[in-house]
N, C-alpha and C positions, 0 to 999 in steps of 0.2 A: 183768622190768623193762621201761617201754615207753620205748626210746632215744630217742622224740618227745620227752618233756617233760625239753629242757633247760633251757628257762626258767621262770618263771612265766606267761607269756603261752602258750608252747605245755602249759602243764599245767592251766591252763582248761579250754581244749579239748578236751584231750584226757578230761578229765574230764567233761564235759559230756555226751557218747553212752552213759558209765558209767551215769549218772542218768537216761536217756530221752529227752534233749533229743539230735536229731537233726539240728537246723535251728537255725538262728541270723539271726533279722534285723541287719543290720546296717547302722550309720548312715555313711554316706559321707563327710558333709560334717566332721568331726573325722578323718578319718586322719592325719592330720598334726601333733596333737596329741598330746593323754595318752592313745591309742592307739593309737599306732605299732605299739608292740612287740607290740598283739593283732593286729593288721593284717600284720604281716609275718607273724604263727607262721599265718596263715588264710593267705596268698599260697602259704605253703609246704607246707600240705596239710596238711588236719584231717581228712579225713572228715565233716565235717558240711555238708550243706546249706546255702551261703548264700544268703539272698533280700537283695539290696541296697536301700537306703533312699536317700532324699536326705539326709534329717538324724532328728536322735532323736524328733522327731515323727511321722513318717512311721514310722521304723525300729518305736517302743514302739506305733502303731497299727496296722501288721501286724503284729507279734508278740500283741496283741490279741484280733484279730480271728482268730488261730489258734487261741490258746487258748479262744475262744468254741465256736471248731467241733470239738475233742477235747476239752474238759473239764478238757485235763490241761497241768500245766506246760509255759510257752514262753516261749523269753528272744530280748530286743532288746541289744542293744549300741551304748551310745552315749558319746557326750562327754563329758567333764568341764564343769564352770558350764553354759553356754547348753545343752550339749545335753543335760544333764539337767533341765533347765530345761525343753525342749521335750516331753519324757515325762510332763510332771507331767500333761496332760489324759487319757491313756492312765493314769496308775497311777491319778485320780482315777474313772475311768471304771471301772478292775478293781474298786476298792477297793467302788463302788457295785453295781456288777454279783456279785462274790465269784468273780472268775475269779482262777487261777494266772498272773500272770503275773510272768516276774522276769526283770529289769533291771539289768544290767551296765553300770558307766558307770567313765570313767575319772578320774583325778586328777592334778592335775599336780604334779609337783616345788615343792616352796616355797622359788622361789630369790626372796629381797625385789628388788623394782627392774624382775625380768622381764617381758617384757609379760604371759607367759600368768599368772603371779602373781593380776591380780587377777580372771581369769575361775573362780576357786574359789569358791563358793558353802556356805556351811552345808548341807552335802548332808542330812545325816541330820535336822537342827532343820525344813528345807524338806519331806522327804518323811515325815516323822513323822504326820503326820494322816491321813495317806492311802495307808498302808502296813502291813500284820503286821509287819513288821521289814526294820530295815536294818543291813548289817553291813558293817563296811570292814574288810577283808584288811591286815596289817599286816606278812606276809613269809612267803613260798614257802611254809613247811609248811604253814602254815595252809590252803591253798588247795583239796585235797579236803576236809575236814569243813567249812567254811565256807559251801563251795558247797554241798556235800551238804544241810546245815542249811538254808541259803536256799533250796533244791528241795524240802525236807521242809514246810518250813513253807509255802512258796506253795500246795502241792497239799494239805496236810492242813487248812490253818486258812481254805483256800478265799480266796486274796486277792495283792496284788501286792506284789512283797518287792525292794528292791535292792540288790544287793553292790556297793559300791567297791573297785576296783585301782587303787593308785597307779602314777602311772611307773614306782618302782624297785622295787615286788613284781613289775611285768610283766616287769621285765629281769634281776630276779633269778637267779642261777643257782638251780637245783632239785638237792635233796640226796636222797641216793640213802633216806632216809628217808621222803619226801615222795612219791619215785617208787614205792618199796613201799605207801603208802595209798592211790596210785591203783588198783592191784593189788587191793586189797580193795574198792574202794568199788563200791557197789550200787543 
């Protein structure tokens, strides 16, 4: 079992180097949002190469421009609402081009009245044109075959794919079932 992935946030991760992703751009200017909890479990040591961003435009434009130069799957990590908002010219650019490229973005808690409330955007109706698929993670187990899914299809159907993690999949605890898929995933 790998004692990293106690959360959903460090089971990302840790899942990520399983499926060839080594490196991780990542968007800076959302840490403080519906990324925290990826942000802490990467403080806390993933193993993965971070290259840092200013924001998800920056972030989904080197993750990009890596995938251009290996051919093969490479993920940006960005914001919920604006910063996935900033990735649309990057997914629109893969989508054109038929590079792997896939796009982790976060989601906030839908608490009504909150400020970050109305920075949620129709993520999947928004990246739907200009995407093989978008899939939102809706609790811990899901979280190796979902990604694995969004890695299979970015690299096989040749094009840019985004997974949603809400706040409370990243904080999730991880069930020693969940922990056992990472074990297998390839």
């Amino acid at each position: 079992m790998t004692p990293f992935a106690s959360t959903g946030a460090s089971l990302l991760l840790a899942t990520l180097p399983r499926l060839g992703l080594n490196s991780l751009v990542v968007s800076a200017a959302q840490a403080v949002d519906a990324l925290a909890p990826l942000h802490a479990a990467l403080a806390a040591g993933s193993g993965l190469r971070v290259v840092r961003a200013l924001d998800g435009r920056q972030a989904s434009e080197l993750a990009l421009a890596q995938a251009r130069r290996s051919e093969a799957p490479r993920a940006a990590l960005v914001g919920a609402g604006m910063g996935l908002a900033l990735a649309l010219p990057a997914l629109a650019q893969a989508w054109r081009e038929q590079r792997p490229l896939l796009v982790i973005c976060g989601r906030h808690a839908p608490h009504p009245g909150a400020p970050a409330a109305g920075l949620d955007l129709p993520s999947g109706r928004l990246v739907e044109p200009i995407t093989r698929a978008h899939f939102e993670l809706r609790a811990a187990e899901e979280i190796v075959d979902l990604l694995s899914e969004a890695v299979r299809v970015a690299a096989s159907a040749h094009g840019p794919v985004v997974l949603e993690m809400p706040l409370a999949v990243q904080r999730a605890a991880v069930s020693d079932h969940a922990r056992a898929r990472l074990e297998v995933a390839a």
